[in-house]
C-alpha positions in Angstrom: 46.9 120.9 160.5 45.1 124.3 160.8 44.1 126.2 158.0 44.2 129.9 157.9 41.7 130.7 155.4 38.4 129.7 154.2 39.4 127.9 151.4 36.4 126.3 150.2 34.8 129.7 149.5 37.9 130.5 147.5 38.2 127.7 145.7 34.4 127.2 144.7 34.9 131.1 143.3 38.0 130.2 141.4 35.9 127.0 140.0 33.4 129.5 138.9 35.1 131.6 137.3 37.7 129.4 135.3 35.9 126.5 134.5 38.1 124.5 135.9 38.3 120.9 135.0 40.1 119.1 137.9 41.0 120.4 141.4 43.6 123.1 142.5 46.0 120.8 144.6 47.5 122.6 148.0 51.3 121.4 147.9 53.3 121.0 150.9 56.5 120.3 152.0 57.0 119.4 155.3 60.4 119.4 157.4 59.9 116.0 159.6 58.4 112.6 157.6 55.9 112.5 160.9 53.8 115.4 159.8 52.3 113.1 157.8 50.7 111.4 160.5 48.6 114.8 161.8 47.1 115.1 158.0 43.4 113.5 157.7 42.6 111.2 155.3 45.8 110.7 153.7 47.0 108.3 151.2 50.2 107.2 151.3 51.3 105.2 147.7 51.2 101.4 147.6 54.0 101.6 145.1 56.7 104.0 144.3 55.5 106.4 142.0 56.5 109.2 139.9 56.0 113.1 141.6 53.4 113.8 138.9 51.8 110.7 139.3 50.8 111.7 143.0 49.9 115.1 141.5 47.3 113.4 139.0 45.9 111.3 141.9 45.3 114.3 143.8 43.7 116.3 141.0 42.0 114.1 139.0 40.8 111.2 141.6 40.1 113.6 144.5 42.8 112.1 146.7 44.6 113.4 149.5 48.4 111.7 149.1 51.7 111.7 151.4 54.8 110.7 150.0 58.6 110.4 151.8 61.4 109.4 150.4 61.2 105.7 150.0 57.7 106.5 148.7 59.2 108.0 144.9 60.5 105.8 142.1 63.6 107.1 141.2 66.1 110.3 142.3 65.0 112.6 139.3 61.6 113.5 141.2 62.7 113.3 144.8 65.7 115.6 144.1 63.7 118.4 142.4 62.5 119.2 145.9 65.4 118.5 147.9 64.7 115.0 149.7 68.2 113.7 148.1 70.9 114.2 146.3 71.1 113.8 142.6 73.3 110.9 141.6 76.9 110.8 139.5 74.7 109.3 136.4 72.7 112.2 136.6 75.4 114.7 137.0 78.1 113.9 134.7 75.4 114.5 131.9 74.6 109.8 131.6 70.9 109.5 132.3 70.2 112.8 130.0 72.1 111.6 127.4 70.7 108.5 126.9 67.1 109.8 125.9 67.4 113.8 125.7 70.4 115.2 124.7 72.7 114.9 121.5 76.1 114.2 124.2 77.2 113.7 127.6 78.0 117.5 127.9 74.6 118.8 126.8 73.2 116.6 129.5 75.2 117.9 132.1 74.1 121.5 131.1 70.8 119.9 131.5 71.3 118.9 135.2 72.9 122.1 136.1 70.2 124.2 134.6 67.1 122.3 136.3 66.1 124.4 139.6 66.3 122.5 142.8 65.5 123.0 146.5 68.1 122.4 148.6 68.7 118.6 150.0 68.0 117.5 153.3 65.8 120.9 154.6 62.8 118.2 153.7 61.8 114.8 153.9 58.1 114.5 153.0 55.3 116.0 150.6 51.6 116.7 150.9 49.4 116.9 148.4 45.5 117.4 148.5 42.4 118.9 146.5 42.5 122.4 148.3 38.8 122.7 148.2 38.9 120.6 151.2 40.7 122.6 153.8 42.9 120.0 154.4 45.9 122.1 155.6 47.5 125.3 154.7 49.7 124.5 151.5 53.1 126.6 150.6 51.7 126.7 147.1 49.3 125.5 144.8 49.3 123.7 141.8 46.1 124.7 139.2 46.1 122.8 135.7 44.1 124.4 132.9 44.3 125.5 129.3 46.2 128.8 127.7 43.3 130.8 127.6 42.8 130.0 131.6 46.5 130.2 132.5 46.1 133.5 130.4 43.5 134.9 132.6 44.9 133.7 136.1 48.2 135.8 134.7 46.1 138.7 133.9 44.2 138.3 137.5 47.8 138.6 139.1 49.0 141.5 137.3 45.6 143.1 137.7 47.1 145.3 140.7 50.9 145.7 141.4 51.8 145.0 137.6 54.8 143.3 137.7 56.0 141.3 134.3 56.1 137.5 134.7 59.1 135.5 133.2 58.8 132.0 132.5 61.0 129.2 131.8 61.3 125.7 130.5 64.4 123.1 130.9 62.4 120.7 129.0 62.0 117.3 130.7 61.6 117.7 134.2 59.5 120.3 133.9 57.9 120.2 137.5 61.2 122.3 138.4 59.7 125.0 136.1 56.6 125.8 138.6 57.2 123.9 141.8 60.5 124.8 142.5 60.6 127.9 141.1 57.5 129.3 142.5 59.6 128.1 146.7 62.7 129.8 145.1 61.3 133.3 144.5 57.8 133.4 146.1 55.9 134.4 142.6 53.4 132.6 140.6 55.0 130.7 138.0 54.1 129.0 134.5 55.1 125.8 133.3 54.4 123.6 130.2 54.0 119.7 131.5 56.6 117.4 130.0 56.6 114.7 127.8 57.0 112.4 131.1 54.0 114.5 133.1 51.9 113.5 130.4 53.1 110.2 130.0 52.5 109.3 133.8 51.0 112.1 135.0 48.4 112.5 132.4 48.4 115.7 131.9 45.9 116.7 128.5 47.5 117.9 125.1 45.9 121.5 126.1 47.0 121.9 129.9 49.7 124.0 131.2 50.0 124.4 134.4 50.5 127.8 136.9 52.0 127.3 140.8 51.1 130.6 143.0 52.6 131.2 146.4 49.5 130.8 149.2 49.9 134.2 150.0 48.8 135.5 146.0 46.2 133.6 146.1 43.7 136.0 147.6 44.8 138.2 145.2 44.7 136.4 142.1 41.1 135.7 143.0 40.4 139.7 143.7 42.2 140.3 139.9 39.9 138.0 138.4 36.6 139.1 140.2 37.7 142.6 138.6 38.2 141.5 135.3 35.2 139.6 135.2 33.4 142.8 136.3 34.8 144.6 133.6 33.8 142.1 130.9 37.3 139.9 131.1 35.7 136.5 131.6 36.1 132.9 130.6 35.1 131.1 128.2 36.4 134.0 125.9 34.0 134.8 123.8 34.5 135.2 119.9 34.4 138.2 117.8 34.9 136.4 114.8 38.1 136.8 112.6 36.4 138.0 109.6 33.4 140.3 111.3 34.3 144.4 111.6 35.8 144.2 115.1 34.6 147.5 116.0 30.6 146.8 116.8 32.5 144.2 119.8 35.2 146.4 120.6 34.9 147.7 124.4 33.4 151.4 123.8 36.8 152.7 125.8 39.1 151.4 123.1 38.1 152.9 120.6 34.9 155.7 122.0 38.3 156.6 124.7 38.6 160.6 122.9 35.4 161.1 122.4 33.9 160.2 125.7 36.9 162.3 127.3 35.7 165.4 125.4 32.5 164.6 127.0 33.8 164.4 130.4 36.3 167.0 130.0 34.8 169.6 127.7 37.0 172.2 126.7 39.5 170.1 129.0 39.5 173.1 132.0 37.0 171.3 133.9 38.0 169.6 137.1 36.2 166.5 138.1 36.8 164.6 141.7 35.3 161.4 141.9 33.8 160.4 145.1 32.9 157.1 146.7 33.4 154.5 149.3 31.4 151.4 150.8 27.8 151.3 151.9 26.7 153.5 154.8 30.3 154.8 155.0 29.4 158.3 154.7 29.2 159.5 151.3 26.5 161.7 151.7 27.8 163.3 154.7 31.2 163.9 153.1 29.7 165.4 149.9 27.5 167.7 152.0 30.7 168.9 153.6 32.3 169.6 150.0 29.4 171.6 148.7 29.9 173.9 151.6 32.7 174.6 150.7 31.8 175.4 147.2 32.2 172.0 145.0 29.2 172.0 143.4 27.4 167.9 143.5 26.9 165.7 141.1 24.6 162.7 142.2 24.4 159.4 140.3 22.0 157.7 143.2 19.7 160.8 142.3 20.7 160.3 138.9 20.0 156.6 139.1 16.4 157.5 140.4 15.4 159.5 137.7 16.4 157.6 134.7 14.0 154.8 135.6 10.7 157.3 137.1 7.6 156.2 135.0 7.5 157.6 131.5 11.2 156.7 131.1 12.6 154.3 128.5 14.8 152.7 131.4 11.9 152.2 133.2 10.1 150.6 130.2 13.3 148.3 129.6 13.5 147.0 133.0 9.6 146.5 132.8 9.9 144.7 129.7 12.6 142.4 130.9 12.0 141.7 134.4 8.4 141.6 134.6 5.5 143.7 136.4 7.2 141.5 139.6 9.3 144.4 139.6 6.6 147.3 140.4 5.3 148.4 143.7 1.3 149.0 144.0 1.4 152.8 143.0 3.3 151.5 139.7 6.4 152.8 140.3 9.6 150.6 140.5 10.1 148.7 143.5 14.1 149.3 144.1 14.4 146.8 146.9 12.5 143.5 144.4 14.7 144.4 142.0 17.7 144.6 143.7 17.0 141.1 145.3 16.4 139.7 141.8 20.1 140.7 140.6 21.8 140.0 144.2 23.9 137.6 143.6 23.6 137.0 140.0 26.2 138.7 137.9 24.1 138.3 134.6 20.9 139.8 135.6 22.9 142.4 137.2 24.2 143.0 134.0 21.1 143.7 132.3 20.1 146.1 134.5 23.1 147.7 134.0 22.4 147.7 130.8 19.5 149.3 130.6 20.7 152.1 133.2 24.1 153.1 132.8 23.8 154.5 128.9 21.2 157.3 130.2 22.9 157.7 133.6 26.0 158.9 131.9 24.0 161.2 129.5 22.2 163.2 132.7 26.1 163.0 133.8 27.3 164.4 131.0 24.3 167.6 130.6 25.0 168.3 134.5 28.7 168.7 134.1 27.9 170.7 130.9 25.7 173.0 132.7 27.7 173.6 136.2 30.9 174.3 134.0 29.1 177.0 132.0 28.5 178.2 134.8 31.3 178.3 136.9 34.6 177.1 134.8 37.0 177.0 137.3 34.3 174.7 139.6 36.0 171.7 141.3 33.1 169.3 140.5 32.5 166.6 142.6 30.8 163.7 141.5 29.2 161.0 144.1 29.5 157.2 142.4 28.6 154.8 145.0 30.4 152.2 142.6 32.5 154.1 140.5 35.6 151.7 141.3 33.1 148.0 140.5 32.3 149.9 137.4 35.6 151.0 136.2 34.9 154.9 136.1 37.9 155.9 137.9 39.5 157.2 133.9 36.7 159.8 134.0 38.3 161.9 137.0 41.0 163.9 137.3 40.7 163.0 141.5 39.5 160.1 143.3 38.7 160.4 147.1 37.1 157.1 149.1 35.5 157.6 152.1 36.6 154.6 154.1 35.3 152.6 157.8 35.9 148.9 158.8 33.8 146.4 157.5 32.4 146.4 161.1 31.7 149.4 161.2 30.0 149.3 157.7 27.7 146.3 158.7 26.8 148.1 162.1 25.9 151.4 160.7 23.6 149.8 157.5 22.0 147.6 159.9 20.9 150.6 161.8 20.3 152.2 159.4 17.9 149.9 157.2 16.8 148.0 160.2 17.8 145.0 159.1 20.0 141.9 160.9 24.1 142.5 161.2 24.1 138.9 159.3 21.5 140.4 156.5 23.7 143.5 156.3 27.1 141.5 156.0 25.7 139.9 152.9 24.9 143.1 151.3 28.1 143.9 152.2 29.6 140.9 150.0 28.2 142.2 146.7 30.3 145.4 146.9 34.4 145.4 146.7 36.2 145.0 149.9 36.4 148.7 151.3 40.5 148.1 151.5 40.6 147.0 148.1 39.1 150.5 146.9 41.7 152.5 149.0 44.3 151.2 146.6 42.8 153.6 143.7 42.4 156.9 146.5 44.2 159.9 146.1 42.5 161.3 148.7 41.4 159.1 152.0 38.5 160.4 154.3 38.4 158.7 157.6 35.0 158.5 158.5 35.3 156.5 162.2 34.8 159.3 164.6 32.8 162.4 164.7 31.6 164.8 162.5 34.6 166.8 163.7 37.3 165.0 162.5 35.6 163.8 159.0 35.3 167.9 158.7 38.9 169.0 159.5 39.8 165.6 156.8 37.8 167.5 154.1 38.9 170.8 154.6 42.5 169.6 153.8 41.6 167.9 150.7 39.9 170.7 149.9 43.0 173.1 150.1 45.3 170.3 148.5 42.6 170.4 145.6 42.3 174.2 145.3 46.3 174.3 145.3 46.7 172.2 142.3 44.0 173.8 140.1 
């Protein structure tokens, strides 16, 4: 079976990120018993097993496992997903009565209430450790703690908020995530039963989370962004009995303050601009000015908090090492950046150093331009103003956008470097269509100079009609 994404990649980045203890399983249900046969290095069960038995098996001892029918151990797994019907015992409320339930009537509530797929539309399973790229999978299955689940649910609702509802029959609970997840095509939570624990062996701590293939992309992109803006796992702690406030994030409680910074007496307009690399930023904020939006530049900005004599450029220094400084003893941008490519922590450092005076230049240039003109539409130039979360600073954001191939073309060229050399740079930045979601104004930068201009000239007149 062909696999539509590269889901190695994915997986090693969810790994990564969540800590995860045992493998995401791809889960599969397959129409005609023979599909099993096209599936490499398949198990099939040398006994009849429970559903979350095969799920451990695949999780836990790296296995790839195909089940039919004959293959379960009794109708309460195999009619969850449809390959039979569920028996009279179970349906007049018999087999939950005898363990789960008070009566005969609270165990047929039971059996009515647990979510099924529909019998005979199936007739086999497939289950493997989707890190493999064993086949495309309708959904997958991740086991983790709370505090993971929590994240993955806060990765999902990262963009296109929607509220997730959960639910638990109790015993059975597989129904909770697999089936509900095939019934309405959203990630769902569930808590393992006793029996999943029992047989399947599922940990005291684990919960688990089933997420439509299609979400999965996504899920990864939500937590890539939290993790960008501090949201990572393992959670850190604060400590119950410490003054929250010295680990508080400076926009929960600094929010008013650095808005009176921004905003001054609140008349000032501010339009944030930014794109991808070599997408035309520069050539679109030239264009602006022209028309009288006076620039603000954070790559100059950038520059000039770390020049010699700085106490960025002493930081960096300091921390880095003199492995940092080109032979006139000025920084040398490009070792620098090759240091922190790729490695989130060091990046973070730098940031560290950089940002807090960055802001500050930001803060006396849009000071000093407003004084000077009040009513100025300001535009402000943030190569990464989305990876960095700035977009609550600006009352507009505009993205200059091109293809990715386009992108890698253009900063080959221009930094005479390979197309493969310039696709990885292209990595360490968020996908270009990713940052379109946040636009309120979209410059298509494709074609001539021509067209970008006549784009411009209409977000300009859009901007001067709402001031």
């Amino acid at each position: 079976m062909q696999t539509k994404h590269d889901w190695e990649k994915i997986i090693r980045r969810f790994e990564r990120l969540l800590r995860l203890k045992s493998f995401p399983v791809a889960f599969k249900l397959l129409e005609k018993k023979e599909e099993l046969e096209t599936i490499p290095f398949l198990r099939r069960p040398q006994n009849r097993m429970t559903m979350c038995q095969m799920i451990n098996l695949v999780r836990n001892f790296d296995w790839s496992v195909g089940a039919d029918l004959g293959d379960f151990l009794f109708p309460t797994c195999s009619s969850i997903i449809g390959l039979e019907d569920v028996p009279e015992t179970h349906k007049d409320g018999t087999f939950r009565d005898i363990v789960w339930v008070a009566t005969k009537e609270d165990g047929r509530k039971f059996e009515k209430a647990i979510p099924r797929l529909p019998v005979g539309r199936y007739e086999a399973l497939a289950m493997a450790p989707l890190v493999y790229n064993p086949f495309e999978p309708d959904i997958v299955l991740i086991y983790a703690n709370p505090a993971q689940i929590m994240m993955l649910i806060n990765a999902i609702q990262f963009s296109d908020y929607e509220v997730m509802q959960f639910s638990c029959v109790g015993e059975s609970s597989c129904s909770d995530a697999i089936v509900r997840c095939y019934q309405e095509g959203k990630a769902s939570v569930g808590i393992p039963c006793y029996g999943e624990r029992r047989y399947g062996h599922a940990q005291d701590d684990e919960l688990v989370m089933a997420i439509p293939v299609n979400l999965m992309t996504k899920a990864l992109s939500g937590l890539e962004a939290l993790y960008r803006r501090g949201v990572r796992y393992p959670i850190s702690f604060a400590g119950a009995e410490n003054d929250a406030s010295l680990v508080f994030p400076p926009t929960y409680l600094g929010l008013d303050e650095m808005m009176k910074k921004v905003k001054g007496d609140g008349r000032r307009f501010l339009l944030g601009v930014t794109g991808g690399i070599a997408s035309g930023k520069s050539t679109v904020s030239r264009m602006l000015s022209e028309l009288g939006s006076p620039l603000i530049d954070f790559d100059l900005i950038a520059r000039q908090v770390v020049e010699p004599g700085t106490p960025g450029f002493a930081k960096i220094v300091d921390y880095f090492g003199a492995q940092v400084l080109a032979d006139d003893g000025t920084l040398d941008r490009k070792k620098l950046s090759d240091i922190v490519f790729g490695d989130m922590e060091k990046r973070k450092k730098l940031e560290s150093f950089t940002h807090p005076p960055i802001y500050e230049e930001f803060f006396r240039q849009a000071d000093a331009i407003a004084a000077q003109e009040p009513d100025a539409i300001i535009q402000v130039a943030v190569p990464l103003l989305i990876e960095l979360n700035l977009q609550y600073l600006f009352d507009k954001l505009l993205v200059i956008y091109v293809p990715a191939a386009v992108q890698i073309e253009r900063l080959a060229a221009r930094d005479g470097i390979t197309q493969d050399e310039a696709a990885n740079i292209l990595k360490a930045q968020l996908p270009i269509a990713e940052k379109l979601q946040f636009a309120d104004f979209v410059i298509d930068n494709t074609k001539d100079l021509a067209f970008a201009r006549e784009q411009v000239e209409k977000v300009w007149a859009e901007l001067q009609k709402g001031l």
